[in-house]
Residue, then its C-alpha position, 0 to 999 in steps of 0.5 A: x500500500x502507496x503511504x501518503x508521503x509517496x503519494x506525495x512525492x508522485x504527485x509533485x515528481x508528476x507535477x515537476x516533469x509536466x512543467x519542464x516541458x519537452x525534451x532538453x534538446x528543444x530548450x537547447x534549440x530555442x534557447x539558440x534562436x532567442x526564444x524563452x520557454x514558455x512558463x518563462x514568458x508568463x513569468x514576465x507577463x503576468x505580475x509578480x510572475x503568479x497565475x493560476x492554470x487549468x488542466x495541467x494533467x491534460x493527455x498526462x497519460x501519453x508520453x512526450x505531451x506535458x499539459x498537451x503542449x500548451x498552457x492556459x492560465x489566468x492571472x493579473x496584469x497591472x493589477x487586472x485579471x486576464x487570462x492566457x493561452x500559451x503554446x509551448x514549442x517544446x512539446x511536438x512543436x507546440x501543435x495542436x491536439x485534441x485536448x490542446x483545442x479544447x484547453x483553448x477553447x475553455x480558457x476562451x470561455x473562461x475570458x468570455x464569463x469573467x469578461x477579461x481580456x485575453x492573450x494568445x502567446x502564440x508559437x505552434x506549428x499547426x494541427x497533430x495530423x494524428x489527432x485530426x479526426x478529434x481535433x479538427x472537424x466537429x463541434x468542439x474542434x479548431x475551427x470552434x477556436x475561431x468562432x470564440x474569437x469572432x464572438x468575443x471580439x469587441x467584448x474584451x480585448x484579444x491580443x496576440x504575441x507571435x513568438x515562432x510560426x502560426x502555420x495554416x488555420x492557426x494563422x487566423x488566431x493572430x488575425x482575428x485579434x485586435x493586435x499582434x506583435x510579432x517577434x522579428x526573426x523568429x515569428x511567422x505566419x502563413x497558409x502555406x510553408x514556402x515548402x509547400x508553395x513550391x510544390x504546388x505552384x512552384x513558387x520559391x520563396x524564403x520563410x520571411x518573404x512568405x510570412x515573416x515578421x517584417x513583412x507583415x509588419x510593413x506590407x501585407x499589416x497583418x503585424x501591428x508591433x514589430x519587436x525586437x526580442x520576446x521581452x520586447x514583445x511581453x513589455x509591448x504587450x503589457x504596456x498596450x493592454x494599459x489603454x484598454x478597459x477589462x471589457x465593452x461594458x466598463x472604460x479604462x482606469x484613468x492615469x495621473x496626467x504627465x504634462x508634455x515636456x518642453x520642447x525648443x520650438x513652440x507647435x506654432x514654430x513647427x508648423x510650415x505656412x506652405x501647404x505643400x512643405x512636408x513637417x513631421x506629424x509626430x512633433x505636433x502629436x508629442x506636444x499635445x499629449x502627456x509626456x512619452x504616452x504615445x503607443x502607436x500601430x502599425x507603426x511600418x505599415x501605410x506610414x503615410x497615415x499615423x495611427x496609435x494610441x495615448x493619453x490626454x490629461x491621464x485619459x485613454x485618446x486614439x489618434x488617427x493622423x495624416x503624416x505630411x512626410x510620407x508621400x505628402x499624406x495622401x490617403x491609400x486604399x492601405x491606410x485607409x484600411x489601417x485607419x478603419x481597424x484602428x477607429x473600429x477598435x477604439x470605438x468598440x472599447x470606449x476610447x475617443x478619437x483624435x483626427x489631426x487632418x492635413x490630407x491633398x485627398x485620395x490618391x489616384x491612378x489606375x493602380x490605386x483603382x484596381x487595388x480598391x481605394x474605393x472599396x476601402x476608402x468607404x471602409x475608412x468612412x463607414x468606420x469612422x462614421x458609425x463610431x459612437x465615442x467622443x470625436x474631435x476633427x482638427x484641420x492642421x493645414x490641408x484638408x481636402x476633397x474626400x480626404x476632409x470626409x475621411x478625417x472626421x469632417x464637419x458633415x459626419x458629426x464630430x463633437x467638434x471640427x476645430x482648425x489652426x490659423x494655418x488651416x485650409x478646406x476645399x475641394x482641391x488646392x489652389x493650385x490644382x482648382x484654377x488648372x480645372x477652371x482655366x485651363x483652356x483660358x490659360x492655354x489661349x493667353x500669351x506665355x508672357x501672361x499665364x504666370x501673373x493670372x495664374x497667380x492672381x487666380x490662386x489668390x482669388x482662390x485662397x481668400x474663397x476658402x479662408x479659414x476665416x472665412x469658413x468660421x465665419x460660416x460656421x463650417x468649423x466650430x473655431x479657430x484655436x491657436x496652435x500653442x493652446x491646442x493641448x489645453x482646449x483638449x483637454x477641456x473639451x474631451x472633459x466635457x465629451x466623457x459624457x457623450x451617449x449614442x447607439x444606433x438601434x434601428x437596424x442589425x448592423x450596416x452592409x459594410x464595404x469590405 
C-alpha cells in the first residue's frame, strides 16, 4: 500500500516533469534562436510572475505531451485579471491536439464569463495530423477556436504575441485579434510553408518573404508591433493592454496626467505656412499629449497615415493622423484600411478619437483603382462614421476633397471640427482648382501672361476658402491657436466623457469590405 508521503512525492515528481516541458534538446534549440520557454514568458507577463492554470494533467497519460503542449492560465496584469493561452514549442512543436483545442477553447470561455481580456502567446506549428479526426472537424474542434474569437471580439480585448510560426488555420488566431506583435526573426505566419508553395505552384520563396515578421509588419499589416526580442514583445504587450478597459461594458482606469515636456520650438514654430512643405506629424502629436504616452500601430505599415494610441490629461485618446512626410499624406486604399481597424477598435472599447487632418485627398491612378481605394476608402468612412465615442476633427493645414470626409469632417458629426490659423478646406488646392477652371483660358493667353493670372487666380482662390472665412460660416466650430491646442483638449474631451449614442434601428450596416 502507496503511504501518503509517496503519494506525495508522485504527485509533485508528476507535477515537476509536466512543467519542464519537452525534451532538453528543444530548450537547447530555442534557447539558440532567442526564444524563452514558455512558463518563462508568463513569468514576465503576468505580475509578480503568479497565475493560476487549468488542466495541467491534460493527455498526462501519453508520453512526450506535458499539459498537451500548451498552457492556459489566468492571472493579473497591472493589477487586472486576464487570462492566457500559451503554446509551448517544446512539446511536438507546440501543435495542436485534441485536448490542446479544447484547453483553448475553455480558457476562451473562461475570458468570455469573467469578461477579461485575453492573450494568445502564440508559437505552434499547426494541427497533430494524428489527432485530426478529434481535433479538427466537429463541434468542439479548431475551427470552434475561431468562432470564440469572432464572438468575443469587441467584448474584451484579444491580443496576440507571435513568438515562432502560426502555420495554416492557426494563422487566423493572430488575425482575428485586435493586435499582434510579432517577434522579428523568429515569428511567422502563413497558409502555406514556402515548402509547400513550391510544390504546388512552384513558387520559391524564403520563410520571411512568405510570412515573416517584417513583412507583415510593413506590407501585407497583418503585424501591428514589430519587436525586437520576446521581452520586447511581453513589455509591448503589457504596456498596450494599459489603454484598454477589462471589457465593452466598463472604460479604462484613468492615469495621473504627465504634462508634455518642453520642447525648443513652440507647435506654432513647427508648423510650415506652405501647404505643400512636408513637417513631421509626430512633433505636433508629442506636444499635445502627456509626456512619452504615445503607443502607436502599425507603426511600418501605410506610414503615410499615423495611427496609435495615448493619453490626454491621464485619459485613454486614439489618434488617427495624416503624416505630411510620407508621400505628402495622401490617403491609400492601405491606410485607409489601417485607419478603419484602428477607429473600429477604439470605438468598440470606449476610447475617443483624435483626427489631426492635413490630407491633398485620395490618391489616384489606375493602380490605386484596381487595388480598391474605393472599396476601402468607404471602409475608412463607414468606420469612422458609425463610431459612437467622443470625436474631435482638427484641420492642421490641408484638408481636402474626400480626404476632409475621411478625417472626421464637419458633415459626419464630430463633437467638434476645430482648425489652426494655418488651416485650409476645399475641394482641391489652389493650385490644382484654377488648372480645372482655366485651363483652356490659360492655354489661349500669351506665355508672357499665364504666370501673373495664374497667380492672381490662386489668390482669388485662397481668400474663397479662408479659414476665416469658413468660421465665419460656421463650417468649423473655431479657430484655436496652435500653442493652446493641448489645453482646449483637454477641456473639451472633459466635457465629451459624457457623450451617449447607439444606433438601434437596424442589425448592423452592409459594410464595404
Amino acid at each position: 500500500m502507496i503511504d501518503q508521503k509517496q503519494q506525495s512525492n508522485t504527485f509533485e515528481k508528476r507535477v515537476e516533469t509536466i512543467k519542464q516541458g519537452g525534451a532538453p534538446k528543444y530548450h537547447e534549440q530555442n534557447k539558440a534562436k532567442g526564444k524563452l520557454f514558455v512558463r518563462d514568458r508568463l513569468a514576465l507577463l503576468f505580475d509578480n510572475g503568479e497565475y493560476v492554470e487549468d488542466a495541467l494533467f491534460a493527455n498526462c497519460e501519453e508520453t512526450g505531451l506535458p499539459a498537451d503542449g500548451v498552457i492556459t492560465a489566468t492571472g493579473k496584469i497591472h493589477g487586472r485579471t486576464a487570462c492566457v493561452m500559451a503554446n509551448d514549442s517544446t512539446v511536438k512543436a507546440g501543435s495542436w491536439g485534441a485536448r490542446t483545442v479544447e484547453k483553448i477553447l475553455r480558457i476562451q470561455e473562461t475570458a468570455e464569463k469573467l469578461r477579461v481580456p485575453l492573450f494568445y502567446l502564440v508559437d505552434s506549428a499547426g494541427a497533430r495530423i494524428t489527432d485530426q479526426v478529434e481535433m479538427f472537424p466537429g463541434r468542439r474542434g479548431a475551427g470552434r477556436i475561431f468562432y470564440n474569437q469572432v464572438k468575443l471580439s469587441g467584448k474584451v480585448p484579444q491580443v496576440c504575441l507571435l513568438f515562432g510560426p502560426s502555420a495554416a488555420g492557426g494563422a487566423y488566431i493572430p488575425a482575428f485579434c485586435d493586435v499582434v506583435m510579432m517577434v522579428e526573426g523568429n515569428a511567422s505566419m502563413y497558409l502555406g510553408s514556402p515548402r509547400m508553395a513550391e510544390m504546388v505552384i512552384g513558387e520559391k520563396v524564403t520563410l520571411e518573404e512568405m510570412g515573416g515578421a517584417r513583412m507583415h509588419c510593413s506590407i501585407s499589416g497583418c503585424g501591428d508591433v514589430l519587436c525586437k526580442t520576446e521581452e520586447d514583445a511581453i513589455t509591448q504587450a503589457r504596456q498596450y493592454i494599459s489603454y484598454f478597459p477589462n471589457n465593452y461594458l466598463e472604460k479604462t482606469p484613468l492615469v495621473t496626467p504627465q504634462e508634455p515636456k518642453q520642447f525648443e520650438k513652440t507647435l506654432e514654430q513647427i508648423i510650415p505656412e506652405n501647404q505643400n512643405a512636408p513637417f513631421n506629424m509626430k512633433d505636433l502629436i508629442n506636444r499635445v499629449i502627456d509626456e512619452g504616452s504615445f503607443y502607436e500601430v502599425k507603426k511600418l505599415f501605410a506610414q503615410e497615415l499615423i495611427t496609435g494610441l495615448a493619453r490626454i490629461d491621464g485619459k485613454p485618446v486614439g489618434i488617427i493622423a495624416n503624416q505630411p512626410r510620407m508621400k505628402g499624406g495622401v490617403l491609400f486604399h492601405d491606410s485607409a484600411d489601417k485607419a478603419a481597424k484602428f477607429i473600429n477598435l477604439c470605438d468598440a472599447y470606449h476610447i475617443p478619437l483624435l483626427f489631426l487632418a492635413d490630407v491633398p485627398g485620395f490618391m489616384i491612378g489606375t493602380k490605386v483603382e484596381r487595388a480598391g481605394i474605393i472599396r476601402h476608402g468607404a471602409k475608412m468612412i463607414s468606420a469612422m462614421s458609425e463610431a459612437t465615442v467622443p470625436k474631435i476633427s482638427i484641420v492642421v493645414r490641408k484638408a481636402y476633397g474626400a480626404g476632409l470626409y475621411a478625417m472626421a469632417g464637419p458633415a459626419f458629426e464630430p463633437d467638434c471640427c476645430l482648425a489652426l490659423p494655418t488651416a485650409s478646406i476645399a475641394v482641391m488646392g489652389p493650385e490644382a482648382a484654377v488648372n480645372a477652371v482655366y485651363a483652356n483660358k490659360i492655354a489661349a493667353l500669351p506665355e508672357e501672361e499665364r504666370d501673373s493670372f495664374i497667380a492672381e487666380k490662386r489668390e482669388e482662390y485662397k481668400k474663397d476658402i479662408d479659414i476665416y472665412h469658413l468660421a465665419s460660416e460656421m463650417v468649423i466650430d473655431g479657430i484655436v491657436h496652435p500653442n493652446n491646442l493641448r489645453e482646449e483638449l483637454k477641456g473639451r474631451f472633459e466635457m465629451y466623457m459624457s457623450k451617449y449614442q447607439v444606433f438601434t434601428d437596424r442589425k448592423h450596416p452592409v459594410y464595404p469590405v
